[in-house]
PQR file with spaces between the fields and no chain letter, atoms N, CA, C, O and H, PARSE charges and radii, in Angstrom:
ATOM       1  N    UNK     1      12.761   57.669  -32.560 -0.4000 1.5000
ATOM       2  CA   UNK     1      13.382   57.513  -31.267 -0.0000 2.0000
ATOM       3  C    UNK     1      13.923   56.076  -31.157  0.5500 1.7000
ATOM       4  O    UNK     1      13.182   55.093  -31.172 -0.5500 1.4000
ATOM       5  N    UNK     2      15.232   56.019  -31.048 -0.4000 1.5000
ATOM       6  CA   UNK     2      15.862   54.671  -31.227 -0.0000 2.0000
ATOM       7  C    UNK     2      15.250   53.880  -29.837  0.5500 1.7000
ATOM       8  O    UNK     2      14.932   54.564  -28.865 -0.5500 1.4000
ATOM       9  H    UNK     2      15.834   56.817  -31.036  0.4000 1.0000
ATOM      10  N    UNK     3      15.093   52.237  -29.810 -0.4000 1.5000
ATOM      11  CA   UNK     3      14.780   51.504  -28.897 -0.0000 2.0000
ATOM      12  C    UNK     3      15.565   50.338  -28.229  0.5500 1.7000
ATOM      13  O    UNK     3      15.362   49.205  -28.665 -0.5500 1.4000
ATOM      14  H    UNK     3      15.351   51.681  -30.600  0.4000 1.0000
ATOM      15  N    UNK     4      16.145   50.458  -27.556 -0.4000 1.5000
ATOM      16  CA   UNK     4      17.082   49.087  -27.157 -0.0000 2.0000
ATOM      17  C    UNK     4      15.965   48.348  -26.526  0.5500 1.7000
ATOM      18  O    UNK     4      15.067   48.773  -25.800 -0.5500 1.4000
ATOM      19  H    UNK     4      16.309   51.378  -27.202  0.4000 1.0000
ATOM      20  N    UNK     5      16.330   46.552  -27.171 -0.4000 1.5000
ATOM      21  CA   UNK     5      15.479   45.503  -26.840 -0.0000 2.0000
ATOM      22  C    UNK     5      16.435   44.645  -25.939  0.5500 1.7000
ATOM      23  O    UNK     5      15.917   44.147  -24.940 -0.5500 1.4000
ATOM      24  H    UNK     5      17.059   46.206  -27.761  0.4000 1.0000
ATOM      25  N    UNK     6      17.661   44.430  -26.150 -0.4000 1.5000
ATOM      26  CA   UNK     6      18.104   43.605  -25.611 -0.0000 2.0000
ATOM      27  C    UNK     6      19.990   44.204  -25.399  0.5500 1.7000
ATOM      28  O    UNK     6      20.657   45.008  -26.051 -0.5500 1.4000
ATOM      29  H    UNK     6      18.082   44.834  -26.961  0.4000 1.0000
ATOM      30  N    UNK     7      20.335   43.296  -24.114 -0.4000 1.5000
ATOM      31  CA   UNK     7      21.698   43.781  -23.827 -0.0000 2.0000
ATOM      32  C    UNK     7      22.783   42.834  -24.503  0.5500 1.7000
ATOM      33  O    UNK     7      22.574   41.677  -24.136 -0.5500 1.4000
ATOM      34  H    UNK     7      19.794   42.643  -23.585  0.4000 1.0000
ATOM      35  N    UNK     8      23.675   42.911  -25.209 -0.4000 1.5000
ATOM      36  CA   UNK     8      24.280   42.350  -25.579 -0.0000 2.0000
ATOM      37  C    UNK     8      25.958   42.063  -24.767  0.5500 1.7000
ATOM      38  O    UNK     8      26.810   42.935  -24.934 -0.5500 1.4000
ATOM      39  H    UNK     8      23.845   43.851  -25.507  0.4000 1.0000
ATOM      40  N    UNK     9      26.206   41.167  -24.162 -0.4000 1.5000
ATOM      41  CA   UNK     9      27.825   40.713  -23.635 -0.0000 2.0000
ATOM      42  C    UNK     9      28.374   39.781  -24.555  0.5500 1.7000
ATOM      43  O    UNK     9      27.776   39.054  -25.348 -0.5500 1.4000
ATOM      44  H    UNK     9      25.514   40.458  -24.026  0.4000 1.0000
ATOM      45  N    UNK    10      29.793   39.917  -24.310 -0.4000 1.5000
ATOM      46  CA   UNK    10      30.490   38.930  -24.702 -0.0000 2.0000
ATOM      47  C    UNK    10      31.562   38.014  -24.044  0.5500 1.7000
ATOM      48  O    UNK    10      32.266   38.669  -23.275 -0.5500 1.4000
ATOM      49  H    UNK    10      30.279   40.508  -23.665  0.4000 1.0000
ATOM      50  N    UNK    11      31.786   37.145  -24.089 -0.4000 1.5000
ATOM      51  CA   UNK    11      32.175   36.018  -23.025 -0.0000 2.0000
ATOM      52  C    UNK    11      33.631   36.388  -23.042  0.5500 1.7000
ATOM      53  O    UNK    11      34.006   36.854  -24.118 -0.5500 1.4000
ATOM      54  H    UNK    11      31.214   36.614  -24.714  0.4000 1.0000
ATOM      55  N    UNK    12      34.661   36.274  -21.968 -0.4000 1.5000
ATOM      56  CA   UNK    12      35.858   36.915  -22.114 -0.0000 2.0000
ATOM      57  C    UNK    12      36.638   35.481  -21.644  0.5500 1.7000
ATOM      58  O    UNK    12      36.329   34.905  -20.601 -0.5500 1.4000
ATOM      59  H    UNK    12      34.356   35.896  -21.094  0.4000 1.0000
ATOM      60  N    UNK    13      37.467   35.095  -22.367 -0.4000 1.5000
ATOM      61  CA   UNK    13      37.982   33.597  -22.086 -0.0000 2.0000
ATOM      62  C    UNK    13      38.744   33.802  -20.912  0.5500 1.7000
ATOM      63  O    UNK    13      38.832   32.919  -20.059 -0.5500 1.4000
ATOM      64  H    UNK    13      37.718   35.564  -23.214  0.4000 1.0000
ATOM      65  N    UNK    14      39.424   35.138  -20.781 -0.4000 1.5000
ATOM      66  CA   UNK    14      40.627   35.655  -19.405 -0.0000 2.0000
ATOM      67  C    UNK    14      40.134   35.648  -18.416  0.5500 1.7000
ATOM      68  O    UNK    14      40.949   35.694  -17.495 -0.5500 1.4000
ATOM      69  H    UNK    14      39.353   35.855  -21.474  0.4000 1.0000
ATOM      70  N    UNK    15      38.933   35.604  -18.065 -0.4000 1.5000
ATOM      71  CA   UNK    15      38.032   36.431  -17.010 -0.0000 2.0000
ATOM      72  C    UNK    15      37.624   35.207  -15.870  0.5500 1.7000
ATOM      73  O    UNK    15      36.683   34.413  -15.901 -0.5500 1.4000
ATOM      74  H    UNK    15      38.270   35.568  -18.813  0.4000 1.0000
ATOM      75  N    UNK    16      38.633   35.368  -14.930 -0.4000 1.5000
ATOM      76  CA   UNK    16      38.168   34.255  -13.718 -0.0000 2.0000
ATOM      77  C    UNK    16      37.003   34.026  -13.468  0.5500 1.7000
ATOM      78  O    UNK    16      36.254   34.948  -13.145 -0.5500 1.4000
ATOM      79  H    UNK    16      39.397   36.013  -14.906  0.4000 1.0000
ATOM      80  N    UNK    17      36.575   32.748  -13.559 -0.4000 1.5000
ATOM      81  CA   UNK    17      34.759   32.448  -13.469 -0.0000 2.0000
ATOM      82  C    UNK    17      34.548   32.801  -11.735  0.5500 1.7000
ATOM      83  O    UNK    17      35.232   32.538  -10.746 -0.5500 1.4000
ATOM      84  H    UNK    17      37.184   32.000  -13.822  0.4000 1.0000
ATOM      85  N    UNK    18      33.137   33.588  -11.956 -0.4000 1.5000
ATOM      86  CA   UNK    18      32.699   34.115  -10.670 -0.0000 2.0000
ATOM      87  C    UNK    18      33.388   35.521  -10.422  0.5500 1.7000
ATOM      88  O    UNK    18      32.937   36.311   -9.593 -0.5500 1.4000
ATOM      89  H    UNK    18      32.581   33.802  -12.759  0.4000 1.0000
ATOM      90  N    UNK    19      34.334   35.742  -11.072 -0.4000 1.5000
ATOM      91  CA   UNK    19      34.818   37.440  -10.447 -0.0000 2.0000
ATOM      92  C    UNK    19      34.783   38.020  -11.765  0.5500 1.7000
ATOM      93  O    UNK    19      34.441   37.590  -12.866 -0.5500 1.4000
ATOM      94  H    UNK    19      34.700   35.100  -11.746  0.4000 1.0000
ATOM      95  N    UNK    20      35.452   39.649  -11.140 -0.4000 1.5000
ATOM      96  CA   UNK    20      35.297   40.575  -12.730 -0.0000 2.0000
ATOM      97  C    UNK    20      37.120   40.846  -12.773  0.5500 1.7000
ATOM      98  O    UNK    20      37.546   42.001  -12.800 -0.5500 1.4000
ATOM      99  H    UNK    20      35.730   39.998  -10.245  0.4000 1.0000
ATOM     100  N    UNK    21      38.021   39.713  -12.776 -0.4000 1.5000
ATOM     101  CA   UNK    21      39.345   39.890  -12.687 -0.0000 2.0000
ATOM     102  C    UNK    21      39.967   38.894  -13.695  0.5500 1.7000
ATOM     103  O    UNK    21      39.127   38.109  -14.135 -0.5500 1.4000
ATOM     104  H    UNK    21      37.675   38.775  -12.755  0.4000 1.0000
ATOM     105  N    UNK    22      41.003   38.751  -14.094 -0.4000 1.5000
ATOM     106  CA   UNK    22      40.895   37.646  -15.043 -0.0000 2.0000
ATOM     107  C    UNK    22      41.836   36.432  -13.849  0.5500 1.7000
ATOM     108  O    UNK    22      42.156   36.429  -12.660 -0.5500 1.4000
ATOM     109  H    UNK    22      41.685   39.389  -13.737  0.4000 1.0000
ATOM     110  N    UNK    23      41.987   35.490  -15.076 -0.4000 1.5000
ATOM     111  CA   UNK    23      43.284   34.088  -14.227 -0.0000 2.0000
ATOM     112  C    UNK    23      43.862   34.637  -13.506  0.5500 1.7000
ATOM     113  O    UNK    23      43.756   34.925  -12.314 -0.5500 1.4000
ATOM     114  H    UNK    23      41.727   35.493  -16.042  0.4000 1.0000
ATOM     115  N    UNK    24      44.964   34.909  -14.769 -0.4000 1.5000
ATOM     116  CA   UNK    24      46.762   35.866  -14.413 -0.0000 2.0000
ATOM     117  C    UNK    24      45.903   36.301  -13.305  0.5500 1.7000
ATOM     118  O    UNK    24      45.530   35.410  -12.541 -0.5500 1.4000
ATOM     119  H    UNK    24      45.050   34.675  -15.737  0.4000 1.0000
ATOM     120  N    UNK    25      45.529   37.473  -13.080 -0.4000 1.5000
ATOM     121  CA   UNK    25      44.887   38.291  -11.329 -0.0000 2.0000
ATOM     122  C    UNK    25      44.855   37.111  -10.282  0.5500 1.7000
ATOM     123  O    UNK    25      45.693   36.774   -9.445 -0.5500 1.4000
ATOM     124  H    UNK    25      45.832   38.197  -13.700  0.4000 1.0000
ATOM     125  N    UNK    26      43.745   36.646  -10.566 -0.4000 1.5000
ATOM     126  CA   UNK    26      43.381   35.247   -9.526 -0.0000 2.0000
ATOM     127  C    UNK    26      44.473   34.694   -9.263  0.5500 1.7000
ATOM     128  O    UNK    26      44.692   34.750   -8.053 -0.5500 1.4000
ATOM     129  H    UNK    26      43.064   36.920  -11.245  0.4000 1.0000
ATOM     130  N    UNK    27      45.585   33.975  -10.061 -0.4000 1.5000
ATOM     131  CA   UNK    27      46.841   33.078   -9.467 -0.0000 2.0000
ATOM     132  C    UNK    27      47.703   34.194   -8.938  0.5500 1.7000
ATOM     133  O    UNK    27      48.417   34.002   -7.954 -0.5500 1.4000
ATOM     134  H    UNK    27      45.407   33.929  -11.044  0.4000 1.0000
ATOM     135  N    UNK    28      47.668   35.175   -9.462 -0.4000 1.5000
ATOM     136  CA   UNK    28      48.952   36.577   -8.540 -0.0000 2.0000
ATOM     137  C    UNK    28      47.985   36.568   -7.248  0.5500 1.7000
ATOM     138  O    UNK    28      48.404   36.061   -6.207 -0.5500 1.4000
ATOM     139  H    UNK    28      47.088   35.331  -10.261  0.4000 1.0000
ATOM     140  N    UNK    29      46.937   37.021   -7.298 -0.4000 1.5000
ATOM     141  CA   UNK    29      46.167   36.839   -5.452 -0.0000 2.0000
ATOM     142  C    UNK    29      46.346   35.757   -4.871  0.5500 1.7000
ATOM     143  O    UNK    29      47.133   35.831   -3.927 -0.5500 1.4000
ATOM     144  H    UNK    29      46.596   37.433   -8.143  0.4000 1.0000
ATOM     145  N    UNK    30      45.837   34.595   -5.109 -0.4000 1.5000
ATOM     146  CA   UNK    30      46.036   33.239   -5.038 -0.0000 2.0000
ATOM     147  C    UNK    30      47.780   33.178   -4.298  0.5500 1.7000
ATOM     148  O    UNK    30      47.824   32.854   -3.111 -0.5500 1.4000
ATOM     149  H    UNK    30      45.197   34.535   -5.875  0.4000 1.0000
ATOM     150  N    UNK    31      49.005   33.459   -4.947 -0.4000 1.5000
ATOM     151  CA   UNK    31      50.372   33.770   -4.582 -0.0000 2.0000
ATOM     152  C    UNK    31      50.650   34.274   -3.854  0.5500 1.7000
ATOM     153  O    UNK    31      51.618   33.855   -3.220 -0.5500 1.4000
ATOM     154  H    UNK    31      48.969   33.722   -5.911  0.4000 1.0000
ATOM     155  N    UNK    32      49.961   35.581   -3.423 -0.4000 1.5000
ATOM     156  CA   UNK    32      50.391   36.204   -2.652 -0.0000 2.0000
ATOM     157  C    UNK    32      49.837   36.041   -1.151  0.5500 1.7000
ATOM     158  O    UNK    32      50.516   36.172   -0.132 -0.5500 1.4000
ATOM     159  H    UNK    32      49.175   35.921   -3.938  0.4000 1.0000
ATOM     160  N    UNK    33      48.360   35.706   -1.223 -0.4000 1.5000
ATOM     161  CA   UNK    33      47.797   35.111   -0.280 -0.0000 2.0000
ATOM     162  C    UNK    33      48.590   33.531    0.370  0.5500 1.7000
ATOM     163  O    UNK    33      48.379   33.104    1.505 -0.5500 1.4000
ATOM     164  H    UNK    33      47.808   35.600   -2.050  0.4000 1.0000
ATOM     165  N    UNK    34      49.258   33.040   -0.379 -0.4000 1.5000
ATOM     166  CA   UNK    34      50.279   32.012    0.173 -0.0000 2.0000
ATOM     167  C    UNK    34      51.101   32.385    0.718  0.5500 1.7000
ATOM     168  O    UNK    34      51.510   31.742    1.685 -0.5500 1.4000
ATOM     169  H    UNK    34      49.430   33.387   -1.301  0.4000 1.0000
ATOM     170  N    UNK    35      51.651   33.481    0.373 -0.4000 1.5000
ATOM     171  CA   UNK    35      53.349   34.202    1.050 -0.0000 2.0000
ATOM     172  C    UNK    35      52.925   34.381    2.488  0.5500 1.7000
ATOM     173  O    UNK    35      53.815   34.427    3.336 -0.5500 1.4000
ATOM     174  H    UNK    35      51.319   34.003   -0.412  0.4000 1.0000
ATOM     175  N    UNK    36      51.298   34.519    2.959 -0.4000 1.5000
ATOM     176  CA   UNK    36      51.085   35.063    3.926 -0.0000 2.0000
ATOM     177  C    UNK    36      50.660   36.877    3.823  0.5500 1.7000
ATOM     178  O    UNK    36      50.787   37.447    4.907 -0.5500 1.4000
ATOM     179  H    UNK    36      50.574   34.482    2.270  0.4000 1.0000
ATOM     180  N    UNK    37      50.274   37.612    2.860 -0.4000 1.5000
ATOM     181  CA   UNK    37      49.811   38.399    2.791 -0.0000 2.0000
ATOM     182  C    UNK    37      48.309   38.232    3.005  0.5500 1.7000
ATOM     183  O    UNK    37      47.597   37.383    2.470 -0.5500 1.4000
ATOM     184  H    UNK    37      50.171   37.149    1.979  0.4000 1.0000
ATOM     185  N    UNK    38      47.997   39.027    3.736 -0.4000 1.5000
ATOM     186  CA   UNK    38      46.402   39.542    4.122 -0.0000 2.0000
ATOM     187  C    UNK    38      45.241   39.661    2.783  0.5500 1.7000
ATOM     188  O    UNK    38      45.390   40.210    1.692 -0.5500 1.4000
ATOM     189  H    UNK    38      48.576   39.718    4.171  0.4000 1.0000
ATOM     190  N    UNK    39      44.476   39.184    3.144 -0.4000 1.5000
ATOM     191  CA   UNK    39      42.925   39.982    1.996 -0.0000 2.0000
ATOM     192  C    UNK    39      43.172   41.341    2.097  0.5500 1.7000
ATOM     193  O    UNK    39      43.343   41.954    1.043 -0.5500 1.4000
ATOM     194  H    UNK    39      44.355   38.738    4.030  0.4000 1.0000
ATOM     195  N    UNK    40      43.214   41.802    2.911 -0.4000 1.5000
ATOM     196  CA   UNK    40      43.344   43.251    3.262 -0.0000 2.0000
ATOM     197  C    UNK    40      44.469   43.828    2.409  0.5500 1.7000
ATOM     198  O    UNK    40      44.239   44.526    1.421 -0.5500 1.4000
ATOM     199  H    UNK    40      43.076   41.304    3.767  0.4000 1.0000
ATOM     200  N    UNK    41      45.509   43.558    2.765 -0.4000 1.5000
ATOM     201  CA   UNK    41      47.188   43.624    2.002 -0.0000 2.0000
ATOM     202  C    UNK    41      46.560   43.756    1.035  0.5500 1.7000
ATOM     203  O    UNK    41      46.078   44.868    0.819 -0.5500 1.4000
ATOM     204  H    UNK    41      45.695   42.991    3.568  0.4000 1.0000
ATOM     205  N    UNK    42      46.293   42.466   -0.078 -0.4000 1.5000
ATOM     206  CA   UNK    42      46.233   42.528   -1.450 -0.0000 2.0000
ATOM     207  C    UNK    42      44.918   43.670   -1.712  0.5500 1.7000
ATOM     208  O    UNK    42      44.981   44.009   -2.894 -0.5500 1.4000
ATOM     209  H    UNK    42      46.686   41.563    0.098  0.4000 1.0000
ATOM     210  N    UNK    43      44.253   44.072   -1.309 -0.4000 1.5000
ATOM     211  CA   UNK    43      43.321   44.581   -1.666 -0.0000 2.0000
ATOM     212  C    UNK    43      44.171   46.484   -1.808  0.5500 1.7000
ATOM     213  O    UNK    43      44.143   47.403   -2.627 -0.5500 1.4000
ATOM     214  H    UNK    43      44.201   43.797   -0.349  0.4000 1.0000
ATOM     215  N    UNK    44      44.706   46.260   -0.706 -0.4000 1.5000
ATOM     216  CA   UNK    44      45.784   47.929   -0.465 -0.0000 2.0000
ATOM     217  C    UNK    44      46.855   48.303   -1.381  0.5500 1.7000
ATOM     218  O    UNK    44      47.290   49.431   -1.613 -0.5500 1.4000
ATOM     219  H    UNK    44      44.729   45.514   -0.041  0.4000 1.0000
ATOM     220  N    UNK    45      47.381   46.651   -2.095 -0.4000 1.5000
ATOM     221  CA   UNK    45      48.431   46.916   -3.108 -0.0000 2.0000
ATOM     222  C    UNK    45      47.734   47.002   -4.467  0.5500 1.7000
ATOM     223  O    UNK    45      47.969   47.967   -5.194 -0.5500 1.4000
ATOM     224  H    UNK    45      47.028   45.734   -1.907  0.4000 1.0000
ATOM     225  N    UNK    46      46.726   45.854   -4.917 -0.4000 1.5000
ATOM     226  CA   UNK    46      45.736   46.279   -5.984 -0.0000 2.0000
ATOM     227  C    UNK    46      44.412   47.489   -5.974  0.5500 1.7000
ATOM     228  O    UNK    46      43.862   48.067   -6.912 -0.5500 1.4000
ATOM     229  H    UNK    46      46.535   45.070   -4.327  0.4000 1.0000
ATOM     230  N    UNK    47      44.235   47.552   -4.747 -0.4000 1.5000
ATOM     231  CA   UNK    47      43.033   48.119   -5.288 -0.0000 2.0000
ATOM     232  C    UNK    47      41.984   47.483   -5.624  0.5500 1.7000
ATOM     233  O    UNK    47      41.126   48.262   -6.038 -0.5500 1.4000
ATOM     234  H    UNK    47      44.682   47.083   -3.985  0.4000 1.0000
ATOM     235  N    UNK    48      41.612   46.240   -5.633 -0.4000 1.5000
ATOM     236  CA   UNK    48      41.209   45.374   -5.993 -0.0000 2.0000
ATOM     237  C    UNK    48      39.668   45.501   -4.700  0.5500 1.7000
ATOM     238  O    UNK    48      39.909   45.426   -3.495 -0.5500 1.4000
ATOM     239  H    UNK    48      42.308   45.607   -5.297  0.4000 1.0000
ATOM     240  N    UNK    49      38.455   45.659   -5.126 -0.4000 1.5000
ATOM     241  CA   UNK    49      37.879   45.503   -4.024 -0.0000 2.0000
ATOM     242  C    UNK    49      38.281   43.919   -2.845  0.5500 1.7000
ATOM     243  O    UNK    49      38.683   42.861   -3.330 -0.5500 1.4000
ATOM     244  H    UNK    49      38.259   45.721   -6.105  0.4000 1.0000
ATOM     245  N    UNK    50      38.029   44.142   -1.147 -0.4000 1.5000
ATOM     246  CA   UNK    50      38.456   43.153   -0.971 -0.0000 2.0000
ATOM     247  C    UNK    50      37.093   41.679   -1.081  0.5500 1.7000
ATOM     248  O    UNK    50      37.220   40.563   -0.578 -0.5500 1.4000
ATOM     249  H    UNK    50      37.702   45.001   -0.753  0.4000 1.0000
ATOM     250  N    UNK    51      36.018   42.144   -1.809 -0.4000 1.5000
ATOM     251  CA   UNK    51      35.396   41.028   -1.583 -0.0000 2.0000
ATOM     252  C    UNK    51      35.773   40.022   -3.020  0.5500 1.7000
ATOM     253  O    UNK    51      35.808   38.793   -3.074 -0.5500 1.4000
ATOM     254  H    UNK    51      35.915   43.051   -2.217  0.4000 1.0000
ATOM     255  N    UNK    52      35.940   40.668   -3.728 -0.4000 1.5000
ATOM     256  CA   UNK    52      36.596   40.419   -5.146 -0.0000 2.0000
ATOM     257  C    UNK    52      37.997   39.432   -4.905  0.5500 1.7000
ATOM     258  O    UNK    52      38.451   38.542   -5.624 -0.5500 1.4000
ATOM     259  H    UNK    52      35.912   41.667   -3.684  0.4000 1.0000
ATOM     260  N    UNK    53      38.379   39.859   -3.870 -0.4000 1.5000
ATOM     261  CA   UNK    53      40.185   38.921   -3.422 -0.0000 2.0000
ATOM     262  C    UNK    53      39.418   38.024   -2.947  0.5500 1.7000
ATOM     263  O    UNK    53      39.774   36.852   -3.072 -0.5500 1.4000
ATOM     264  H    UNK    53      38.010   40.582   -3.286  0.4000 1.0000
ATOM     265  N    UNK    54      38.189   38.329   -2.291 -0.4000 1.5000
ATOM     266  CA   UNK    54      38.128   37.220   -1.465 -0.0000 2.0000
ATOM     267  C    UNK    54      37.548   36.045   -2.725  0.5500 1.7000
ATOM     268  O    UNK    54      37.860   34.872   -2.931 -0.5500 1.4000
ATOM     269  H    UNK    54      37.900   39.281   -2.189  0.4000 1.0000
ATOM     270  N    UNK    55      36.795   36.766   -3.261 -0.4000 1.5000
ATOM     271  CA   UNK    55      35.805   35.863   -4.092 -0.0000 2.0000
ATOM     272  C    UNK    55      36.633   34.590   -5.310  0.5500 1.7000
ATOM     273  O    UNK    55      36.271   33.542   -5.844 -0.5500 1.4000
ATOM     274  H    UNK    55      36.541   37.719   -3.094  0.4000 1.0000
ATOM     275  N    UNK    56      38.169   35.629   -5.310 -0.4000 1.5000
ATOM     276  CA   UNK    56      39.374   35.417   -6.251 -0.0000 2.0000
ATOM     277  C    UNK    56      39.611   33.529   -5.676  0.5500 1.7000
ATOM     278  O    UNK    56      39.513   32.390   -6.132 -0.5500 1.4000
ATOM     279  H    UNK    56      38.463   36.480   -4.876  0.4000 1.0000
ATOM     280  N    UNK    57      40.089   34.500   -3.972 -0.4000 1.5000
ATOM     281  CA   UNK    57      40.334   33.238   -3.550 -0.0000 2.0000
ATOM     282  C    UNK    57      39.961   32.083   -3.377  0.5500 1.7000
ATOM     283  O    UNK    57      40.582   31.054   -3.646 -0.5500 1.4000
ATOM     284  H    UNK    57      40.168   35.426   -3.602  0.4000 1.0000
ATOM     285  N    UNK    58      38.591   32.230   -2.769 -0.4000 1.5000
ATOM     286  CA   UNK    58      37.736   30.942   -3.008 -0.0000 2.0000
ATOM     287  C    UNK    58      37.345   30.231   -4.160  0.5500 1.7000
ATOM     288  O    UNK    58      37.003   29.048   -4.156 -0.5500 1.4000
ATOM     289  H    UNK    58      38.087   33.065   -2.551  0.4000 1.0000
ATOM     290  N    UNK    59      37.404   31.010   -5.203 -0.4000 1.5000
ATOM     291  CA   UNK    59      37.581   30.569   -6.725 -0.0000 2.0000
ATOM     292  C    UNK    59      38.778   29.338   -7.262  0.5500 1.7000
ATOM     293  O    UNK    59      38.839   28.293   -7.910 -0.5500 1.4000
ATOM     294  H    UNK    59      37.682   31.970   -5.206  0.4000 1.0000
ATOM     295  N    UNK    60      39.657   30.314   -6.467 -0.4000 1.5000
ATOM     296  CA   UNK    60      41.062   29.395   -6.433 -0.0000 2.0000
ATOM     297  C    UNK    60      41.337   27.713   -5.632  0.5500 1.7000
ATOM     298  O    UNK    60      41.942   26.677   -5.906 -0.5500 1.4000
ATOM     299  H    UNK    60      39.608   31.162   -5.940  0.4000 1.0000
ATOM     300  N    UNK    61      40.632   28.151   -4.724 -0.4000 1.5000
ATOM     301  CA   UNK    61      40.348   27.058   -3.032 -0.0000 2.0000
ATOM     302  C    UNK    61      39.431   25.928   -3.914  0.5500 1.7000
ATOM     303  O    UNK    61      39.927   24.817   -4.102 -0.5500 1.4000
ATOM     304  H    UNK    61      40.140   28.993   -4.502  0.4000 1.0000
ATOM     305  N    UNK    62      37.967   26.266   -4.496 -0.4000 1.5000
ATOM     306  CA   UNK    62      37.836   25.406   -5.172 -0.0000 2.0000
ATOM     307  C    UNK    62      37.892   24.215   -6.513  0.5500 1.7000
ATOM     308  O    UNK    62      37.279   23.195   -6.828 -0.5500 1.4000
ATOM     309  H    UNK    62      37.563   27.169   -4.344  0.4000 1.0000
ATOM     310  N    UNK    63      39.075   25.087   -7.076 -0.4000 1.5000
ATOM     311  CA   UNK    63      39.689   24.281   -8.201 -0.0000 2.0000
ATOM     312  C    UNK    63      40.688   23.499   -7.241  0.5500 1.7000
ATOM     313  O    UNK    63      40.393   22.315   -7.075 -0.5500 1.4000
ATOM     314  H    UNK    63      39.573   25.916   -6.820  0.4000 1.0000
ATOM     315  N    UNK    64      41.757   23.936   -6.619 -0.4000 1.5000
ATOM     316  CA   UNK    64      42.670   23.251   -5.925 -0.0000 2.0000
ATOM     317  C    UNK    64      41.950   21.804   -4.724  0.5500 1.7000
ATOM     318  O    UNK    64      42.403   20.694   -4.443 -0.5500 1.4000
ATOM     319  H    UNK    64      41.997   24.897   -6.754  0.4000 1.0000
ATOM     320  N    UNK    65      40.741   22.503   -4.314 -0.4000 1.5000
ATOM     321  CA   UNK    65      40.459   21.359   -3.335 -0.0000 2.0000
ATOM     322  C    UNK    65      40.926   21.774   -2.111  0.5500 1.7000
ATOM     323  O    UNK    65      40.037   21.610   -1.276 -0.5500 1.4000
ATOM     324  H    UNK    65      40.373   23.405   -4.543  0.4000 1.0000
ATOM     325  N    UNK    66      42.121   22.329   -1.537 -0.4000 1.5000
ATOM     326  CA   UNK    66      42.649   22.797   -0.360 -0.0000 2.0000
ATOM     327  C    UNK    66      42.299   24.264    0.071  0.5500 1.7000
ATOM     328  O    UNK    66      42.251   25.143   -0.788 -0.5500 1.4000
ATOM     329  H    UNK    66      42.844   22.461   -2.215  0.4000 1.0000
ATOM     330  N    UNK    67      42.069   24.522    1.317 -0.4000 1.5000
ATOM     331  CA   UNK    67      41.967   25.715    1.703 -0.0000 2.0000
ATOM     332  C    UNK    67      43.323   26.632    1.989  0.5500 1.7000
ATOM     333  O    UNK    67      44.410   26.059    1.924 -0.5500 1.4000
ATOM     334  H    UNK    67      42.109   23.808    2.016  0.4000 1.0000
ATOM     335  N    UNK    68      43.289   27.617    2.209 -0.4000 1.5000
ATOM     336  CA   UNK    68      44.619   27.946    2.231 -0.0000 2.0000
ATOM     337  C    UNK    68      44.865   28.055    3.784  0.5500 1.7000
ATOM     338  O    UNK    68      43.931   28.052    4.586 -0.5500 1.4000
ATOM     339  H    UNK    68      42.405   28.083    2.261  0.4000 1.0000
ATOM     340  N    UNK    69      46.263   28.157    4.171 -0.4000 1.5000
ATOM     341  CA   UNK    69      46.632   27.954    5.166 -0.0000 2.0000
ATOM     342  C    UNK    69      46.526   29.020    6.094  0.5500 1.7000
ATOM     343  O    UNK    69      46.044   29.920    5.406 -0.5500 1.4000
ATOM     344  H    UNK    69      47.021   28.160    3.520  0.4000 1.0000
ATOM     345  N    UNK    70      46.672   29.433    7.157 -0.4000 1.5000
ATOM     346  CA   UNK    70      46.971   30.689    7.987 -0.0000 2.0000
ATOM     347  C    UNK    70      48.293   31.557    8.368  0.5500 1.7000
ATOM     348  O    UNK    70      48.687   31.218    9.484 -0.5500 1.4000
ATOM     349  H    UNK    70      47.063   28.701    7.716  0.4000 1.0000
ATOM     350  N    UNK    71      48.998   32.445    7.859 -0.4000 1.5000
ATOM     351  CA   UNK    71      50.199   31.945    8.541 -0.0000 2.0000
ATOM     352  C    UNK    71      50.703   32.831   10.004  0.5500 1.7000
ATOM     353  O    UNK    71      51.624   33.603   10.270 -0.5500 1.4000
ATOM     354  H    UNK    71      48.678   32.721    6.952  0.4000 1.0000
ATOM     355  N    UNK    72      49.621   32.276   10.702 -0.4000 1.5000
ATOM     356  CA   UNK    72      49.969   32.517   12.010 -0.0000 2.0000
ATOM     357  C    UNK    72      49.498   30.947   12.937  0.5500 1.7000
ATOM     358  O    UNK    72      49.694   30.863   14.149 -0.5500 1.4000
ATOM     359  H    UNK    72      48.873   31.648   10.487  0.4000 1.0000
């Protein structure tokens, strides 16, 4: 009867730190969330869960240093 001891991953260089999306994803959310599109929006055009956009974004917020703006 075979036995698994241990789980094996492998590190994905694409893969935005803190989410399960890669860069490219993160800076297209990141973009579009500038145009003034919603968490919500991006989440309706990707599919993307929205805590994942969100998580994208703040990912983004803290490399940049700036929060993003509102646009209302």
């Amino acid at each position: 009867m075979p036995c698994c001891q241990e789980t094996v991953t492998e590190l994905n260089p694409y893969r935005c730190p803190g989410t399960r999306i890669t860069k490219r994803a993160a800076v297209w959310i990141k973009s579009r969330l500038a145009q003034g599109l919603t968490i919500a929006g991006v989440q309706k055009i990707t599919g993307i869960h929205w805590n994942t956009v969100r998580q994208a974004e703040g990912k983004a917020n803290q490399r940049s240093g700036k929060p993003r703006q509102m646009p209302y």
